[in-house]
C-alpha positions in Angstrom: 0.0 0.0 0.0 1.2 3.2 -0.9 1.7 5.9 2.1 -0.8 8.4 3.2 0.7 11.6 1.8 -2.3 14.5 3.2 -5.6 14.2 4.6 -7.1 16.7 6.2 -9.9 15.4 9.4 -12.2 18.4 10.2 -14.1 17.7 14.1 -16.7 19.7 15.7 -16.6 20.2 19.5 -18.8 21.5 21.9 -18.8 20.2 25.2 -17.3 16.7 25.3 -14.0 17.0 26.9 -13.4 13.3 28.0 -14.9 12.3 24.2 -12.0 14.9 23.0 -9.2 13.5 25.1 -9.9 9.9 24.0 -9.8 11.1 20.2 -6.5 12.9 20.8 -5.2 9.8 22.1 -6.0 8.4 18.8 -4.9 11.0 16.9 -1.2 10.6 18.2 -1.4 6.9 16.6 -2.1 8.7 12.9 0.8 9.1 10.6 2.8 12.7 9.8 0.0 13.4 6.9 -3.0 13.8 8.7 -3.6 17.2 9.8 -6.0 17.9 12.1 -8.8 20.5 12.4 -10.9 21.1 15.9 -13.8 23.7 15.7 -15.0 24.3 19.1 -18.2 25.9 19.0 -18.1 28.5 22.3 -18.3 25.5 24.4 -18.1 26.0 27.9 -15.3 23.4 28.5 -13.0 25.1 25.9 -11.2 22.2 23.5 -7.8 24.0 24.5 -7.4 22.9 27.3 -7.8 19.2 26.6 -5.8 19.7 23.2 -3.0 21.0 25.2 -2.0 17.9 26.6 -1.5 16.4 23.2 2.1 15.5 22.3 4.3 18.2 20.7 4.4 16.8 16.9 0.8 16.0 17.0 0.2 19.8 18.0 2.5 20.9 15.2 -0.5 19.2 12.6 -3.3 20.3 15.0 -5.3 23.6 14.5 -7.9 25.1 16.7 -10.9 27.1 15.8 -13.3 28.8 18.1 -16.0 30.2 17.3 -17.4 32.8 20.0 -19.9 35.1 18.0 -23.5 32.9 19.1 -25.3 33.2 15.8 -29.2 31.4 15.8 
């Protein structure tokens, strides 16, 4: 099989920081092409602070979008 060269995996979050922390543990396991993209969505248990514990090179292909403008 040929080797995963880029794949992006876009997540929603909003209020599931256990659910978050068991993904990141996952997400360590994925090889250097995924890249990774959390939008938190104004939860009250802010994704940051769970992604924060997530290993340096798995940060480096990690980004974090929050969204704080409420809009029905």
């Amino acid at each position: 099989s040929q080797p995963l060269e880029a794949l992006t995996l876009v997540l929603p979050y909003y209020r599931q920081p256990l659910m978050l922390a068991r993904q990141v543990q996952e997400w360590e396991k994925f090889p250097p092409g995924v890249q990774i993209i959390v939008v938190d969505d104004g939860s009250p248990e802010p994704a940051l602070e769970v992604l924060a514990h997530a290993s340096a090179a798995l940060r480096a292909r990690l980004r974090l979008y929050r969204i704080t403008v409420d809009i029905p």
